[in-house]
FITIPA-794668 format. One line per field, with one value per residue (C-alpha): x, y, z; residue in three letters; residue number from 1. Coordinates in Angstrom, 2 decimals, decimal comma, m for minus. Example, Ala and Ser with C-alpha at 12.3 -4.5 7.8 and 13.67 -1.06 7.14 Angstrom:
<marses>
px [12,30_13,67]
py [m4,50_m1,06]
pz [7,80_7,14]
r [Ala_Ser]
k [1_2]
</marses>
This chain:
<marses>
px [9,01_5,99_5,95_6,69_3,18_4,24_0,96_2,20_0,14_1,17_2,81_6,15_7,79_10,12_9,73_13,40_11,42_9,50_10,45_8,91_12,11_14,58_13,07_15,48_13,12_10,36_13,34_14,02_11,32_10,31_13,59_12,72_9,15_10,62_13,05_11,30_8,72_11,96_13,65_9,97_9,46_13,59_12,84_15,74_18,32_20,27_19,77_22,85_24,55_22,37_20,01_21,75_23,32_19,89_19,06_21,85_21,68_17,63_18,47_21,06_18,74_16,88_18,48_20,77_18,34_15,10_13,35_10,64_12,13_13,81_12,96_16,34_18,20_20,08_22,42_25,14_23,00_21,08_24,52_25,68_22,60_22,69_26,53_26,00_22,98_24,10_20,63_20,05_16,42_15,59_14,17_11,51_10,53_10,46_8,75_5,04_4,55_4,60_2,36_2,93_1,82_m1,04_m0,04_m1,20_2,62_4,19_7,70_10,38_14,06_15,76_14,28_14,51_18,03_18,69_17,13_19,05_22,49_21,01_20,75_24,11_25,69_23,81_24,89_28,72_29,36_29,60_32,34_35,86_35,46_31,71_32,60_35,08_32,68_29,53_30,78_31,22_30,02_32,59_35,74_34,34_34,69_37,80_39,69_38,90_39,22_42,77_43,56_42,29_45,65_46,90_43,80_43,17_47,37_46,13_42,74_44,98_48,33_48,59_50,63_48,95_45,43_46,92_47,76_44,38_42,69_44,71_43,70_39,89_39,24_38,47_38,88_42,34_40,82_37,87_38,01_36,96_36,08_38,92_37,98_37,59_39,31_36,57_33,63_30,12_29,28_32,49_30,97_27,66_28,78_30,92_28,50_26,02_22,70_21,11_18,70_15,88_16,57_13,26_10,86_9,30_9,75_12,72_13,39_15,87_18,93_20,26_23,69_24,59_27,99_29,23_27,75_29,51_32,75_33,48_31,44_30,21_29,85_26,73_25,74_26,65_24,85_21,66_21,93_22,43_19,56_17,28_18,13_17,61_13,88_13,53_14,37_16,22_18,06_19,36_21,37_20,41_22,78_23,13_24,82_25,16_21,65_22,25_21,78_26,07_25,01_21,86_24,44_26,70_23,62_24,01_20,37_21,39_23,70_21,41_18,79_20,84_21,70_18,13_17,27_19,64_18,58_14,60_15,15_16,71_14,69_11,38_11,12_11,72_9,56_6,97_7,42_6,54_9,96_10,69_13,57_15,83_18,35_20,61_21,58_19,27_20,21_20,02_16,51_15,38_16,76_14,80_11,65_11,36_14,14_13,99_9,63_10,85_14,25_11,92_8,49_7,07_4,97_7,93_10,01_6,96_6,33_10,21_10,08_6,19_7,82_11,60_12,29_14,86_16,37_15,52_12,17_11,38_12,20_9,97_7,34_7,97_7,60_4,32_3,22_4,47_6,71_10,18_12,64_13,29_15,53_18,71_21,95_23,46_22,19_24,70_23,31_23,22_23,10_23,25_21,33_21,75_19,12_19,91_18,73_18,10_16,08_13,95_13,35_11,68_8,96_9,43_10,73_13,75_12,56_16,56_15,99_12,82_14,28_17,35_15,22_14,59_17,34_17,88_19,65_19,60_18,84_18,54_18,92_18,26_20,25_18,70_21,16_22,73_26,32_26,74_28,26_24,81_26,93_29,25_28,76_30,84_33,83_34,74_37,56_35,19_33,06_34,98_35,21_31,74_30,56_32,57_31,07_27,20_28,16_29,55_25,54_25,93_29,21_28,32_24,73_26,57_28,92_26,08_24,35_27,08_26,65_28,88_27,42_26,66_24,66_23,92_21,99_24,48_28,23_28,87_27,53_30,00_32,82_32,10_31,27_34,23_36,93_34,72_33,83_36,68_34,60_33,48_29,57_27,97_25,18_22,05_22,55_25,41_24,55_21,15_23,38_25,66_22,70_21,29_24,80_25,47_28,62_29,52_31,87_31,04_31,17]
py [m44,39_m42,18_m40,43_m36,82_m34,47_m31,95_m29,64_m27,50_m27,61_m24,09_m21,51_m21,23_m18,91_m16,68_m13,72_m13,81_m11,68_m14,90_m17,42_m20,64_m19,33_m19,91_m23,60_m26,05_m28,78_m26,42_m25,71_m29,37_m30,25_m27,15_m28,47_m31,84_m31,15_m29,00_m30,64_m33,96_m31,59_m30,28_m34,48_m35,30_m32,14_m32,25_m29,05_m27,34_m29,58_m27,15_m24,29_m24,17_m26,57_m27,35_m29,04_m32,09_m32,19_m32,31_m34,79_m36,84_m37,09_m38,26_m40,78_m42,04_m42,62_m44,00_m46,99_m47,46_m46,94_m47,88_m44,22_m42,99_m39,08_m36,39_m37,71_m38,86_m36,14_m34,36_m31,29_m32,48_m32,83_m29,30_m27,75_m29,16_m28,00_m24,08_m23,96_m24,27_m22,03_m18,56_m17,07_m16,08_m16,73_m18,22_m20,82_m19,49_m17,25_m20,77_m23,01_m23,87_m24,41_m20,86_m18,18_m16,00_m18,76_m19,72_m22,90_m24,50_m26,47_m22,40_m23,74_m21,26_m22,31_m19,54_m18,06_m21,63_m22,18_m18,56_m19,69_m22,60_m20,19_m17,90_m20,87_m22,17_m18,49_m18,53_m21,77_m21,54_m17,76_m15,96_m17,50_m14,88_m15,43_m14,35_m11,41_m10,42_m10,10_m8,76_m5,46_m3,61_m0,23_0,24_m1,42_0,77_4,09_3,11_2,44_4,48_8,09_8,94_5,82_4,08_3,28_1,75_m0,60_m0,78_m2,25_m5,04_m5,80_m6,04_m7,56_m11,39_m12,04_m10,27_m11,34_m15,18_m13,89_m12,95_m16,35_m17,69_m15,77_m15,08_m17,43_m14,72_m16,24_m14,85_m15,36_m13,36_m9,70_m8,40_m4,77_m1,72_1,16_5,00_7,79_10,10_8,50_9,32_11,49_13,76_13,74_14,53_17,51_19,06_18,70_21,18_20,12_20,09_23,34_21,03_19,24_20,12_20,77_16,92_16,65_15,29_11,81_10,22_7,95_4,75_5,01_0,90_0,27_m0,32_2,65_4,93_3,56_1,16_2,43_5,92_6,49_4,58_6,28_9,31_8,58_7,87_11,32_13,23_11,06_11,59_15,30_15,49_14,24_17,05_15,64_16,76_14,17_13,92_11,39_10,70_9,18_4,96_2,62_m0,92_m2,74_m5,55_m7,88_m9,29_m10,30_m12,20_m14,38_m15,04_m15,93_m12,62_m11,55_m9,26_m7,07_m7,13_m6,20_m2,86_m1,72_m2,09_m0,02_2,66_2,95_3,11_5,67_7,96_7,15_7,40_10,81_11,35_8,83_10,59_14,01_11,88_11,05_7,74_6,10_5,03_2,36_1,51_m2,04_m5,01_m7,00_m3,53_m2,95_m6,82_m6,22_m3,24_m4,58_m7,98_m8,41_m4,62_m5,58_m9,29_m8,19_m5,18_m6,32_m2,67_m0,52_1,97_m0,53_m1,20_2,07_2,67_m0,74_0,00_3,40_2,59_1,48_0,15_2,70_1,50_0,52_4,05_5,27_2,74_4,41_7,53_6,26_4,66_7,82_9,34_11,59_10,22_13,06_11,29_13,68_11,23_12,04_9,00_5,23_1,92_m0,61_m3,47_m4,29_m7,69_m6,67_m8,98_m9,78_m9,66_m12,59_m9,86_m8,13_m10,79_m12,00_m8,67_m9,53_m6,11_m7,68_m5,64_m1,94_m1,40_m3,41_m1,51_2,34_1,32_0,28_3,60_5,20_5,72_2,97_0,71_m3,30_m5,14_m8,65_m10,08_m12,79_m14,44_m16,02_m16,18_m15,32_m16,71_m14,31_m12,99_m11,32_m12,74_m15,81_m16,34_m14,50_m17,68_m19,60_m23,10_m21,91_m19,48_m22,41_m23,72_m20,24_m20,25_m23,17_m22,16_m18,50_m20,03_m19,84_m16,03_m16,09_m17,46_m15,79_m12,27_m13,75_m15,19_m11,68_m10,49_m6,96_m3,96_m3,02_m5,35_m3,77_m5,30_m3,49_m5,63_m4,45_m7,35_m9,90_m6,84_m8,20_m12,01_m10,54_m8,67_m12,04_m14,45_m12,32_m9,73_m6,82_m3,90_m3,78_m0,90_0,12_0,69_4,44_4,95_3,73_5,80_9,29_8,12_8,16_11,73_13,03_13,99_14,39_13,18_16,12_17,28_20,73]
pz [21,96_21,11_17,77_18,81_18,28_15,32_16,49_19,49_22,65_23,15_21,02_21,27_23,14_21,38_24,16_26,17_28,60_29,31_32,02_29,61_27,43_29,81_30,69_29,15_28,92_27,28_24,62_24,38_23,31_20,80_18,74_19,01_17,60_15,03_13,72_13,10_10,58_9,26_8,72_7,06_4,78_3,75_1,84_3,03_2,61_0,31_2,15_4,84_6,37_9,50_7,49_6,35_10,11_11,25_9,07_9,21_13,03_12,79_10,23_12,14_15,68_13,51_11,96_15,12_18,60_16,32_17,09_15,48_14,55_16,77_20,07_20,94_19,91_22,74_23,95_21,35_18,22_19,46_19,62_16,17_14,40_15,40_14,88_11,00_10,69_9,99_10,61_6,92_7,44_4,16_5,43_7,13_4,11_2,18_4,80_4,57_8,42_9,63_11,46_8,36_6,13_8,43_9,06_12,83_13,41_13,86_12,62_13,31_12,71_13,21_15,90_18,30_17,07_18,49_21,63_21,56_21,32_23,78_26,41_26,04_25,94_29,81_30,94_29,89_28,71_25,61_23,93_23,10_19,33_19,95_22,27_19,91_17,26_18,93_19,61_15,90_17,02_19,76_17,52_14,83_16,89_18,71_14,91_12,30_11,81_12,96_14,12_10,77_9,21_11,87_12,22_8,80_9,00_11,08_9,05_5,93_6,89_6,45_9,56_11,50_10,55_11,24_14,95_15,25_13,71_16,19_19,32_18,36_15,94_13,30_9,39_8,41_4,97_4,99_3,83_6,21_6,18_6,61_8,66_6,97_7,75_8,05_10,05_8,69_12,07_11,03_7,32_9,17_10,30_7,90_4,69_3,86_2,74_m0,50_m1,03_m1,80_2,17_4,48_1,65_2,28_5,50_8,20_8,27_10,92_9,78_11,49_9,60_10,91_12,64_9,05_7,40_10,69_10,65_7,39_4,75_5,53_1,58_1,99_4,91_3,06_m0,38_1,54_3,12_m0,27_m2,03_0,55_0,49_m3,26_m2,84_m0,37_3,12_5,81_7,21_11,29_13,01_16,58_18,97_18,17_18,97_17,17_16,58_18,29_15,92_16,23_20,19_19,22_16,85_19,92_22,14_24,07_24,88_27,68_25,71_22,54_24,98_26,18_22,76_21,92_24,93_24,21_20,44_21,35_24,01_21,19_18,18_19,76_20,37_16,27_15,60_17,41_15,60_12,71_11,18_9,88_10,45_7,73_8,05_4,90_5,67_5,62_8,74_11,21_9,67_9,96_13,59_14,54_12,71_14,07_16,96_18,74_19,87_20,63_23,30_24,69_24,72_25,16_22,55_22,20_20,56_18,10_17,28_16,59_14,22_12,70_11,24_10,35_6,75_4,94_2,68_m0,87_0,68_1,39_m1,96_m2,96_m0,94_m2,47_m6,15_m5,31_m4,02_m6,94_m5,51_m6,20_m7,84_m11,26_m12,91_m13,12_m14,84_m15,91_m16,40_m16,26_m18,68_m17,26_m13,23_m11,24_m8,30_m5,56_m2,88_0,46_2,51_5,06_2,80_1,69_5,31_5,68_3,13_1,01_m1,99_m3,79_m4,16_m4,75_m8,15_m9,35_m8,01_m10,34_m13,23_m13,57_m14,81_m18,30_m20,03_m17,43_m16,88_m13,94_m13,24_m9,28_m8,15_m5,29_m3,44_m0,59_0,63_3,64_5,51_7,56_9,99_11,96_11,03_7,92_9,77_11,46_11,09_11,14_9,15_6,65_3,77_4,32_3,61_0,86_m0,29_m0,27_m1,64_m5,25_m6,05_m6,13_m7,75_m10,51_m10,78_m10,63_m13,53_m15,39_m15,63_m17,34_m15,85_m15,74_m12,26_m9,10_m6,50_m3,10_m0,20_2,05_2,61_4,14_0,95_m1,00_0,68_m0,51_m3,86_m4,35_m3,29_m5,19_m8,38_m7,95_m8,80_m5,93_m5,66_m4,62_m2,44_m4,18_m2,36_m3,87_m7,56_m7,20_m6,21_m9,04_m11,34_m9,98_m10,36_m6,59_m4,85_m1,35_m0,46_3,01_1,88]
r [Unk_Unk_Unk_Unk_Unk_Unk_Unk_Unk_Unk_Unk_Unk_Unk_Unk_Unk_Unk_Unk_Unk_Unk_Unk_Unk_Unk_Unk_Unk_Unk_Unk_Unk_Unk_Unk_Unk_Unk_Unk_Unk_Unk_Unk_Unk_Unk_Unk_Unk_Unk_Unk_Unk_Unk_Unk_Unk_Unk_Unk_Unk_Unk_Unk_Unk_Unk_Unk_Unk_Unk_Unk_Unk_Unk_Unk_Unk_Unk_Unk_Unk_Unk_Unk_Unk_Unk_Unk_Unk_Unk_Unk_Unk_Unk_Unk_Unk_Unk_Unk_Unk_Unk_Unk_Unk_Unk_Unk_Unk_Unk_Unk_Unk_Unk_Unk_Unk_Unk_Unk_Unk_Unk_Unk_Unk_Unk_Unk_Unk_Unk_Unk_Unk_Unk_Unk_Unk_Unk_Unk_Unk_Unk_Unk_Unk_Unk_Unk_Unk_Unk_Unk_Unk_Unk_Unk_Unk_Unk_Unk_Unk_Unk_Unk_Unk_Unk_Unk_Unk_Unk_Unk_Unk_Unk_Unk_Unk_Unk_Unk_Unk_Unk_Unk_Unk_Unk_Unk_Unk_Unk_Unk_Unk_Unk_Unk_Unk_Unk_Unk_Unk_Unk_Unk_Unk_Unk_Unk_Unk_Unk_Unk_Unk_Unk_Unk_Unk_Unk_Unk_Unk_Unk_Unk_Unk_Unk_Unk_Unk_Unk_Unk_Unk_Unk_Unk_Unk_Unk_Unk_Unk_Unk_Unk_Unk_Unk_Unk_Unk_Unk_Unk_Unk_Unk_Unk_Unk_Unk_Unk_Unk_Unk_Unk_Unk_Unk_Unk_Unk_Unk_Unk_Unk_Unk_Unk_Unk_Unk_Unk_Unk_Unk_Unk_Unk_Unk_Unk_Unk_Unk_Unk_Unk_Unk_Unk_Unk_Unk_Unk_Unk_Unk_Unk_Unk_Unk_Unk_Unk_Unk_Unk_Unk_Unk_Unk_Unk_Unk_Unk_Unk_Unk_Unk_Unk_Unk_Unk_Unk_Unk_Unk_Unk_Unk_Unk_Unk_Unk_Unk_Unk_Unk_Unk_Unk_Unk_Unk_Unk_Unk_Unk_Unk_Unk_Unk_Unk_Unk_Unk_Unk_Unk_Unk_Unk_Unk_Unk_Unk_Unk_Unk_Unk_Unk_Unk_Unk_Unk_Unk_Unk_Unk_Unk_Unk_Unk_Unk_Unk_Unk_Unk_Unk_Unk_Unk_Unk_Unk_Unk_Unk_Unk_Unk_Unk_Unk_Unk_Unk_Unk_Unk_Unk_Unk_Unk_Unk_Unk_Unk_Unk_Unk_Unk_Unk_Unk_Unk_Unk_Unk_Unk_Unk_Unk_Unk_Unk_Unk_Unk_Unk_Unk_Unk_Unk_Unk_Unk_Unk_Unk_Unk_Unk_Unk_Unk_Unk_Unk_Unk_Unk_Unk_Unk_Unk_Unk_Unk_Unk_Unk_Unk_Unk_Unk_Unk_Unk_Unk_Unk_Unk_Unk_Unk_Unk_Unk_Unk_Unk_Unk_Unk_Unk_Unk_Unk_Unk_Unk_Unk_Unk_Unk_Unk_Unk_Unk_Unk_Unk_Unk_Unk_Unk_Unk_Unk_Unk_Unk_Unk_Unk_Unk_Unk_Unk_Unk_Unk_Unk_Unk_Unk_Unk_Unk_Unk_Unk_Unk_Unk_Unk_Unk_Unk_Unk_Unk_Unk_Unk_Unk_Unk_Unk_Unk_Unk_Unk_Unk_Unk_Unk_Unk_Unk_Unk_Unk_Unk_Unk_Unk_Unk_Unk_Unk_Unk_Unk_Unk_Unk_Unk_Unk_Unk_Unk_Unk]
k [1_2_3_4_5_6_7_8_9_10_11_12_13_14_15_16_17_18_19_20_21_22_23_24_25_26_27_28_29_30_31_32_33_34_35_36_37_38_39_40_41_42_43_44_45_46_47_48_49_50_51_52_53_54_55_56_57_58_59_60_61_62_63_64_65_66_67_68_69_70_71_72_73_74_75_76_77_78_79_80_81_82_83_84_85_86_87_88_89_90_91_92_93_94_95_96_97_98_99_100_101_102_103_104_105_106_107_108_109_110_111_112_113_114_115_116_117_118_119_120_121_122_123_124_125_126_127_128_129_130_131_132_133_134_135_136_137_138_139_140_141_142_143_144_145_146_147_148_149_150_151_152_153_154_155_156_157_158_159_160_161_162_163_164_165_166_167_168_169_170_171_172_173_174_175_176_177_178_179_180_181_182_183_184_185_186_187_188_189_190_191_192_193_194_195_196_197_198_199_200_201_202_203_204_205_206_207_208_209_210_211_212_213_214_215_216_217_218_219_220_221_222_223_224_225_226_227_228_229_230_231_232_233_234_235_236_237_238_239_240_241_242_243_244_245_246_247_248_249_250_251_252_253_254_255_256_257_258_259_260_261_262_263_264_265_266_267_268_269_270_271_272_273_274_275_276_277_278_279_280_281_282_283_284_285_286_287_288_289_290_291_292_293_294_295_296_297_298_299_300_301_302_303_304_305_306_307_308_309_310_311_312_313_314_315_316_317_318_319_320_321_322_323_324_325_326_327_328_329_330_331_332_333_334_335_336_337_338_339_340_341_342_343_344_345_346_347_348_349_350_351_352_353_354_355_356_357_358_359_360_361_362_363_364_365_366_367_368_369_370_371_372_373_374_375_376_377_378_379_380_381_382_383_384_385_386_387_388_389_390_391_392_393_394_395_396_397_398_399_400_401_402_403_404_405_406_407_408_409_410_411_412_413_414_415_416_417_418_419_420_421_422_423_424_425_426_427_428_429_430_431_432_433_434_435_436_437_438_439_440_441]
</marses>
């Protein structure tokens, strides 16, 4: 058995648009390659749980069939491996063999592990607990407003939420989120912008499925801060970013959504307003995912000029034209960083804009959740999530804060059953600190 190259002869291919990333045996032997740098470098072994899986299953070809690495690892073990990763991406931002390090073995977990789920979801189907999950934007408009206490009677009640583990596999334990009364769109409409809105500039908001229909205060906060440092602020059609498909191996339908959200984007984008997206995982989507489904320069242009929300303010301090007449400070914060976030290379403007205020402390935990998604919905993997998150828990209760922030609503809901306190949105801490209300009117 020949010791498998690590070196690719190629690049691989992470294009879905491709043909070489639809060939099985090109795949097979991408995660063979990779994962035998991954078994020698072990440097992730703490990270999730696909790591010692992956390890475990080397070691044991190894000592039992006498191989030299990964090159006898098959379907099973391939299968095994992408179930526990829950697409976090910290291990690429931590690995040494990458593009963006320079490095000539181009290791890329994530992305061939979401190959890996894309050609199964082909072969055999996107699974119901997958389908069930990939579709936020549509549940989201179908069950809040009117119809939110209703929904919101089936998100909370216990027997209920068992029939539903049951049927699609959905963690009866995890809090997931309730649905608002008032969607963000209907706040859209009704609230009347600050004076100071227009005197910057328009920028264009992508609200997220959970800022539209779960949290619209975020959406909503975002709005009034960006109207207080003098932009006007519009909401094209969207729909969901995609980003809930890609964990259930559904290029196609990740693809469409992508589509759909260019086609309405681009044409504010090309008036010259950025697009603003308060949620980490929808603006790691349209940055690096949106080019990849598409392949076309409108999709670049759309991800070279959106921004994640605290990123932008971040622009606007450096160019020294942040509003900084705040209200109100709150001592000490326990900011957390998103995995999301950090995968996007920006660092945590959220942490530095909140330094600001007067009176005010902040502490970064940087740790994961292990939610990322969908992933840490799932009944088989609800207590392994669980697990890996008590880093953050007791980070958050180490900083001793009054506040904990989080640019992820989704990490809020872990936070708030592990630590029992409600984060907020760095959005909604920084309106808090100008003193701005979220009325509509």
């Amino acid at each position: 058995m020949a010791k498998i190259n690590p070196k690719p002869q190629t690049p691989p291919e992470t294009n879905p648009n491709s043909a070489r990333y639809w060939d099985e045996k090109d795949l097979e032997a991408e995660l063979r390659r990779v994962f035998e740098i991954c078994h020698s470098c072990r440097m992730c072994v703490n990270f999730c749980g696909s790591f010692p899986d992956l390890f475990a299953r080397v070691d044991r070809d190894i000592e039992k069939h006498h191989a030299h690495g990964a090159e006898l690892l098959a379907a099973d073990d391939f299968k095994s491996v992408t179930e526990l990763c829950w697409q976090c991406k910290l291990c690429y931002i931590e690995c040494p063999y990458t593009a963006d390090q320079g490095h000539a073995w181009l290791v890329d977990i994530p992305r061939v592990l979401q190959r890996e789920k894309a050609h199964r979801a082909r072969r055999t189907g996107v699974t119901l607990q997958d389908r069930a999950l990939g579709d936020p934007g549509k549940l989201g408009s179908l069950m809040s407003g009117v119809l939110s206490p209703i929904s919101n009677l089936v998100q909370t009640n216990r027997l209920l939420r068992k029939v539903n583990e049951r049927v699609l596999g959905i963690s009866s334990e995890f809090p997931v989120p309730t649905f608002a009364a008032q969607p963000f769109d209907a706040w859209m409409h009704k609230h009347t912008p600050l004076p100071e809105a227009g005197s910057a500039g328009t920028v264009a908001i992508f609200a997220t499925c959970l800022g539209d229909y779960n949290f619209p205060k975020i959406a909503a906060a975002t709005v009034r801060v960006l109207e207080k440092n003098g932009f006007s602020v519009v909401r094209p059609p969207q729909e969901c970013c995609g980003m809930p498909n890609l964990d259930g191996g559904d290029i196609e339908a990740a693809r469409e959504k992508a589509r759909f959200n260019v086609a309405h984007l681009l044409p504010l984008v090309e008036r010259g307003f950025p697009v603003i997206v308060p949620g980490p995982t929808c603006s790691y989507t349209i940055k690096k995912e949106w080019p990849e489904l598409l392949g076309s320069p409108e999709a670049k242009k759309v991800a070279q000029n959106t921004f994640e929300a605290m990123e932008f303010m971040e622009r606007l301090r450096r160019e020294k034209k942040l509003v900084r007449d705040f209200q109100k400070g709150f001592g000490k914060i326990a900011y957390h960083a998103a995995c999301h976030l950090r995968a996007q290379k920006i660092g945590t403007p959220g942490a530095r804009i909140l330094g600001l205020l007067p009176d005010t402390e902040v502490d970064i935990v940087e740790k994961c959740s292990a939610v990322d998604g969908t992933w840490g919905m799932k009944t088989q993997h609800y207590e392994m999530g669980r697990k890996y998150a008590q880093k953050l828990s007791r980070g958050i209760e180490n900083a001793e804060a009054k506040l904990v922030v989080t640019d992820c609503p989704l990490s809020a809901r872990r936070i708030e059953a592990e630590n029992e306190l409600v984060p907020l949105h760095p959005m909604e801490a920084l309106a808090e600190g100008y003193g701005l209300s979220l009325a509509a009117q």
